[in-house]
DRENDO-1510 file (C-alpha; in Angstrom, 1 decimal, always signed):
<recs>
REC; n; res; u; v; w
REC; 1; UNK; -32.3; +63.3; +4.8 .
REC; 2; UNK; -32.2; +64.6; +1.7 .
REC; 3; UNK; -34.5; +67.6; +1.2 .
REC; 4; UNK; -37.0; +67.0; -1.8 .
REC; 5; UNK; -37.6; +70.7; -2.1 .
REC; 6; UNK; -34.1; +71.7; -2.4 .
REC; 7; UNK; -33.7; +71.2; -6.2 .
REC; 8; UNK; -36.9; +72.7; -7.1 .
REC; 9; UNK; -37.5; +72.7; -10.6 .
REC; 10; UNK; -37.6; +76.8; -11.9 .
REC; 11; UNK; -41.0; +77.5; -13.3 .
REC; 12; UNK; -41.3; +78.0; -17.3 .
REC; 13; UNK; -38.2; +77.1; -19.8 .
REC; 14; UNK; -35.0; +76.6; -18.4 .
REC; 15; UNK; -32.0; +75.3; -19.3 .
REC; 16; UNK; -31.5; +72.2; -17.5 .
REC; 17; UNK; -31.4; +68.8; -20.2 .
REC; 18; UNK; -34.1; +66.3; -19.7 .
REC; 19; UNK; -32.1; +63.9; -18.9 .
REC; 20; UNK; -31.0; +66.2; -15.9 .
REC; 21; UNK; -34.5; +67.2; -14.9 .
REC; 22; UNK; -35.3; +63.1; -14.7 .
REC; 23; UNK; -32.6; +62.7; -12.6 .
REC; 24; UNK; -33.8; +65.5; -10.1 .
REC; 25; UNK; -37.1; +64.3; -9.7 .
REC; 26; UNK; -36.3; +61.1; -9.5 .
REC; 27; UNK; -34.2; +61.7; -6.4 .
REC; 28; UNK; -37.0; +63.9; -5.2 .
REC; 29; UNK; -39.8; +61.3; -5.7 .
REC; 30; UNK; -37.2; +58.4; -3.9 .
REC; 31; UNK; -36.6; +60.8; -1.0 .
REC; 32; UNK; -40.8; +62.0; -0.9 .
REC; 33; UNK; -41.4; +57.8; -0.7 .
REC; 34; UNK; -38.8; +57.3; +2.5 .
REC; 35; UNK; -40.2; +60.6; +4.1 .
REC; 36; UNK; -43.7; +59.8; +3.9 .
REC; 37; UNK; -43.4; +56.0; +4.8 .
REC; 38; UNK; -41.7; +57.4; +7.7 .
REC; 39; UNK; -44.8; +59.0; +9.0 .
REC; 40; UNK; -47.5; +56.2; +7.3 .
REC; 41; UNK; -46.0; +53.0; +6.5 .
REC; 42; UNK; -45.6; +51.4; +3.5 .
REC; 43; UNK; -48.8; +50.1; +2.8 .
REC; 44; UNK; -50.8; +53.1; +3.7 .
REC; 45; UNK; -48.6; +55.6; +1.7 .
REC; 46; UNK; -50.0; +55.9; -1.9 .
REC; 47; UNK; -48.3; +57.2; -5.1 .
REC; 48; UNK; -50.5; +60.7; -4.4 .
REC; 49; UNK; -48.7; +60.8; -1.0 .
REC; 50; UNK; -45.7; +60.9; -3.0 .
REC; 51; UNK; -46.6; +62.8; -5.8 .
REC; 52; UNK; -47.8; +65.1; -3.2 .
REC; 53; UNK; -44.4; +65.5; -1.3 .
REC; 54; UNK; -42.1; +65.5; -4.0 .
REC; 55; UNK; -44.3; +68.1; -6.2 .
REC; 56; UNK; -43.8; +66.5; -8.9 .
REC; 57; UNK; -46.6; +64.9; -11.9 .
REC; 58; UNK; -48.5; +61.8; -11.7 .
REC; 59; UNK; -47.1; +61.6; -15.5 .
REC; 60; UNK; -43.6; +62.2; -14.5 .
REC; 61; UNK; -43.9; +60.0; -11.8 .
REC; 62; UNK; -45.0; +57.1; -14.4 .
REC; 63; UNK; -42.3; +58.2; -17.0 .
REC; 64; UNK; -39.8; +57.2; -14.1 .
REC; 65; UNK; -41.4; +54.3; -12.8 .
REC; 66; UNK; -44.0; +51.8; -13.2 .
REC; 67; UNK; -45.7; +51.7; -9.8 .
REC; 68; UNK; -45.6; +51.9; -6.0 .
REC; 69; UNK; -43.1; +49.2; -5.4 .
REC; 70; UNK; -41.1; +50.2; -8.3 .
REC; 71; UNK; -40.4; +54.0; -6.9 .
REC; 72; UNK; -40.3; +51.8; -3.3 .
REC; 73; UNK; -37.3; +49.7; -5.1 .
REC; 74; UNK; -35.3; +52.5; -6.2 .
REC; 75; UNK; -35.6; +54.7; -2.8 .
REC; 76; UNK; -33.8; +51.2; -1.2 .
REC; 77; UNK; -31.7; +51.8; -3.7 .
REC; 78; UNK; -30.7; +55.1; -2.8 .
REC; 79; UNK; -30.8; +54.0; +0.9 .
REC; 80; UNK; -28.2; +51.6; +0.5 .
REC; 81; UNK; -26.0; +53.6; -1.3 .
REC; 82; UNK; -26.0; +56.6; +1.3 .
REC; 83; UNK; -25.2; +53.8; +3.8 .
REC; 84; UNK; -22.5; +52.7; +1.7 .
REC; 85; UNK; -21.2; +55.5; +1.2 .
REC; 86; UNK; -21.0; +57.0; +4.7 .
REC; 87; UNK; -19.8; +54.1; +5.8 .
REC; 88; UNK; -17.0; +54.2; +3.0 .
REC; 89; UNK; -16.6; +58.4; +4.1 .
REC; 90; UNK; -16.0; +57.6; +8.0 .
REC; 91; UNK; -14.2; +54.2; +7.5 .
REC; 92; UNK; -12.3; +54.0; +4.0 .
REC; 93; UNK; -10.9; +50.8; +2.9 .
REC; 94; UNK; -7.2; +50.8; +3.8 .
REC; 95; UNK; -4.9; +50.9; +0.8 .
REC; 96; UNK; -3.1; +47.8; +2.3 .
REC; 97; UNK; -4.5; +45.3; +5.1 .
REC; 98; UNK; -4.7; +47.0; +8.4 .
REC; 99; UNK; -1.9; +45.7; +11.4 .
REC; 100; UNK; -3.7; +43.7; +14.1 .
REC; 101; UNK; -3.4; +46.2; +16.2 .
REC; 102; UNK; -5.3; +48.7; +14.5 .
REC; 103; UNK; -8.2; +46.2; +12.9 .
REC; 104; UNK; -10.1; +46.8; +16.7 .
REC; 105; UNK; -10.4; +50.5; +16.1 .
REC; 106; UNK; -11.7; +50.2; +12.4 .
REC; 107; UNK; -14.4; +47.6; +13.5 .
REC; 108; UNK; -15.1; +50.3; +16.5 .
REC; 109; UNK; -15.2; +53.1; +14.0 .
REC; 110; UNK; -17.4; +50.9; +11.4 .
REC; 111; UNK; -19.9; +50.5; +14.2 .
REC; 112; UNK; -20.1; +54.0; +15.3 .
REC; 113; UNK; -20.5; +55.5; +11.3 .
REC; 114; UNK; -23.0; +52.9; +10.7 .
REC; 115; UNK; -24.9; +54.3; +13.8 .
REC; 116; UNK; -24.5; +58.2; +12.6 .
REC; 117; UNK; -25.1; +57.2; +9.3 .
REC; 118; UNK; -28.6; +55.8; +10.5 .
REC; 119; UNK; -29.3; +58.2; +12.4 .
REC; 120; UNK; -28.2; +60.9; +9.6 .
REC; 121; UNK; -31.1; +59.4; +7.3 .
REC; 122; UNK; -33.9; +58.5; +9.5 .
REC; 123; UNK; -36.4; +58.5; +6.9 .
REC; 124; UNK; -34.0; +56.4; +4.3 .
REC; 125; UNK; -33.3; +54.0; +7.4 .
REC; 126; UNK; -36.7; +53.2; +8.5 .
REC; 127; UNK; -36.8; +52.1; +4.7 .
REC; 128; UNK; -34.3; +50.0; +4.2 .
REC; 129; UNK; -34.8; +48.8; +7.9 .
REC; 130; UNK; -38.9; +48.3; +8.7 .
REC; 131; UNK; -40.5; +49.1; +5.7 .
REC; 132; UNK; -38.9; +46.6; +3.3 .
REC; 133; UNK; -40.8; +43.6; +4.9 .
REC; 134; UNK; -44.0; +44.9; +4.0 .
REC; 135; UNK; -42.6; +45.6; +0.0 .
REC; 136; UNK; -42.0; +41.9; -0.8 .
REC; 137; UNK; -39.8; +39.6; -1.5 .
REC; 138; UNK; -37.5; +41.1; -3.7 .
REC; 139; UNK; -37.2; +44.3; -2.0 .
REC; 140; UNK; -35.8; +41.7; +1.0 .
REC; 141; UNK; -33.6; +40.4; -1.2 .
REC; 142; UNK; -32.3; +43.8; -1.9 .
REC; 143; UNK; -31.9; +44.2; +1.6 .
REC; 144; UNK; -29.7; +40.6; +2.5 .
REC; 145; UNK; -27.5; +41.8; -0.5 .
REC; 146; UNK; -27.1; +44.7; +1.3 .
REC; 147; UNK; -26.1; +43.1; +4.4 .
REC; 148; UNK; -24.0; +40.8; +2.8 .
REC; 149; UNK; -21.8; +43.7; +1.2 .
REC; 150; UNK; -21.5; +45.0; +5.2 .
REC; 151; UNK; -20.3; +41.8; +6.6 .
REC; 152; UNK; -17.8; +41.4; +3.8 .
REC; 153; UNK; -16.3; +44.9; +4.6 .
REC; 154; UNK; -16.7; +44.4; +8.1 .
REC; 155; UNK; -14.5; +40.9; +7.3 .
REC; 156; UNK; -12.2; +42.5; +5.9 .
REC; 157; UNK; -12.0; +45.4; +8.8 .
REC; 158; UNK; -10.8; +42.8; +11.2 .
REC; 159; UNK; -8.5; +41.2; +8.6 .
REC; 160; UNK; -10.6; +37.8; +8.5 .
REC; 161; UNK; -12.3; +38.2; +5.1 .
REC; 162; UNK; -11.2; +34.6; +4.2 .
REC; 163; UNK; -11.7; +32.9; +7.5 .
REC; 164; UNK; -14.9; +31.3; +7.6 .
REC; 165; UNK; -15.4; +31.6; +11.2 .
REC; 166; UNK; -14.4; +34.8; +11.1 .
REC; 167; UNK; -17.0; +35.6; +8.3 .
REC; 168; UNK; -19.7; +33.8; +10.0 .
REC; 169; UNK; -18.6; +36.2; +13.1 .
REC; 170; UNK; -19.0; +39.4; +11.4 .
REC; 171; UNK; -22.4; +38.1; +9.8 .
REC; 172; UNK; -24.0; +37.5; +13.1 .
REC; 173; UNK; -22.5; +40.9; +13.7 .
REC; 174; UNK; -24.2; +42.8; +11.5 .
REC; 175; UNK; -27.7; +40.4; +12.2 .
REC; 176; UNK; -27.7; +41.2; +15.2 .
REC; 177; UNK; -26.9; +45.2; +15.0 .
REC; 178; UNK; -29.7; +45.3; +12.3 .
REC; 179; UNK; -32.0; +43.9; +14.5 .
REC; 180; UNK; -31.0; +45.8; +17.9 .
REC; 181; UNK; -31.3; +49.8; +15.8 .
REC; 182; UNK; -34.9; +48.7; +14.2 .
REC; 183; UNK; -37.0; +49.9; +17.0 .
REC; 184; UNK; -35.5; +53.3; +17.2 .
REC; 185; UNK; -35.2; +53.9; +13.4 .
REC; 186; UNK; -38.9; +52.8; +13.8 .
REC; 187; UNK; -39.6; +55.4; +16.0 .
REC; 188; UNK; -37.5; +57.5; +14.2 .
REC; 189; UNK; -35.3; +58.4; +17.6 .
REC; 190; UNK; -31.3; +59.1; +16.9 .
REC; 191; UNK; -30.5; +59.9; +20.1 .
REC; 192; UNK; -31.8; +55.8; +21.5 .
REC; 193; UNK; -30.1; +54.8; +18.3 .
REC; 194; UNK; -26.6; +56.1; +18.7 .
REC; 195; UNK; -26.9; +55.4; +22.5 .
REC; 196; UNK; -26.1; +52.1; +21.1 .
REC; 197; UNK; -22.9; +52.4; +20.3 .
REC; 198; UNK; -21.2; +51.8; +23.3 .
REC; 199; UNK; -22.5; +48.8; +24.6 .
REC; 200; UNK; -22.6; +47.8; +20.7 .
REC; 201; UNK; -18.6; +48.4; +20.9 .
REC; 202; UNK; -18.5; +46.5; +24.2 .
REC; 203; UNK; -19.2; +43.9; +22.9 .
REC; 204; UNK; -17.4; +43.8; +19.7 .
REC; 205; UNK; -13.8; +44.3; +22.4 .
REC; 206; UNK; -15.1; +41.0; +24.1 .
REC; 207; UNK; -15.8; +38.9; +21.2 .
REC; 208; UNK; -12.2; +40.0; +20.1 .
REC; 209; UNK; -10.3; +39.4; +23.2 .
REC; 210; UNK; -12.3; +35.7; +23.2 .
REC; 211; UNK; -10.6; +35.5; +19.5 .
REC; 212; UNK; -13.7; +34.9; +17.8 .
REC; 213; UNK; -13.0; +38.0; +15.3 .
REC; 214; UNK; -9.5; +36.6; +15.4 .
REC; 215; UNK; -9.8; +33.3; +14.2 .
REC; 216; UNK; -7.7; +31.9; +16.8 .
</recs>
């Protein structure tokens, strides 16, 4: 997970532009809200929890954003973006649509970063994962956006991006992976989490050979 003491602001003038101190203690404060809602929840982590974490001001803090839910929205934000782009790191897009026999591997692959990249970010994933249902609607909105983008790569993995069925597929896909790594990112356990890969995989192979990620 990102460290929130690793770009420590130095003590006394320094050099830095304000515009590049914001952007430092912004990122500390996001990753100070996924670390401590990690070990307290949502609703029983307070802005002095986080404040507290990230060492940073309570006027900072308000300088950057305008409450709770508001640092909450842009820590998501940052959680879906380090998804993203570890997912786009392990599996890049090909530069020209992947032979048949070679869109089995990717999905396989796309399966197995999406694990690592969970497990990588414990604190980010219980976020985007288990803590977003207590931060309201929008921030679940946020979060079935997110999905969405993920089952439109994963379409396009398996070369069925405009199939339907084929779409439909990859959505219950990704569903159902969400809702099978929630209880270890909730009890913030890699090892249970990436154990899932294989039968995850398994069961990817069998829904191709059936032709259901084929559209045939």
């Amino acid at each position: 997970m990102p460290d929130t003491q690793s770009r420590r602001l130095p003590r006394g003038r320094h050099a830095l532009a304000r515009e590049e101190v914001r952007r430092i203690q912004r990122s500390r404060l996001c990753a100070a809200m996924a670390e401590v809602m990690a070990e307290k929840g949502y609703v029983d982590t307070s802005v002095a929890d986080v404040l507290q974490r990230a060492t940073v001001s309570r006027q900072s803090f308000y300088e950057l954003f305008d409450s709770k839910l508001d640092c909450f929205n842009a820590a998501f934000e940052c959680a879906g973006e380090l998804l993203l782009e570890r997912l786009a790191e392990d599996v890049p897009a090909p530069a020209a649509p992947p032979a048949p026999a070679d869109r089995l591997a990717l999905c396989e692959r796309a399966i197995g970063a999406y694990l690592r990249a969970l497990a990588g970010e414990l604190a980010y994933a219980r976020l985007f994962l288990v803590e977003v249902y207590a931060a309201g609607p929008e921030a679940i909105d946020r979060r079935a956006r997110t999905q969405e983008i993920i089952t439109a790569a994963l379409a396009d993995l398996v070369g069925g991006g405009e199939d339907e069925s084929v779409r439909f597929a990859c959505r219950v896909i990704v569903a159902g992976t969400s809702a099978m790594v929630t209880p270890p990112v909730a009890e913030q356990d890699a090892d249970a989490l990436l154990a899932l890969g294989p039968p995850l995989i398994e069961h990817v192979r069998g829904l191709w050979a059936a032709g259901v990620l084929t559209g045939s």
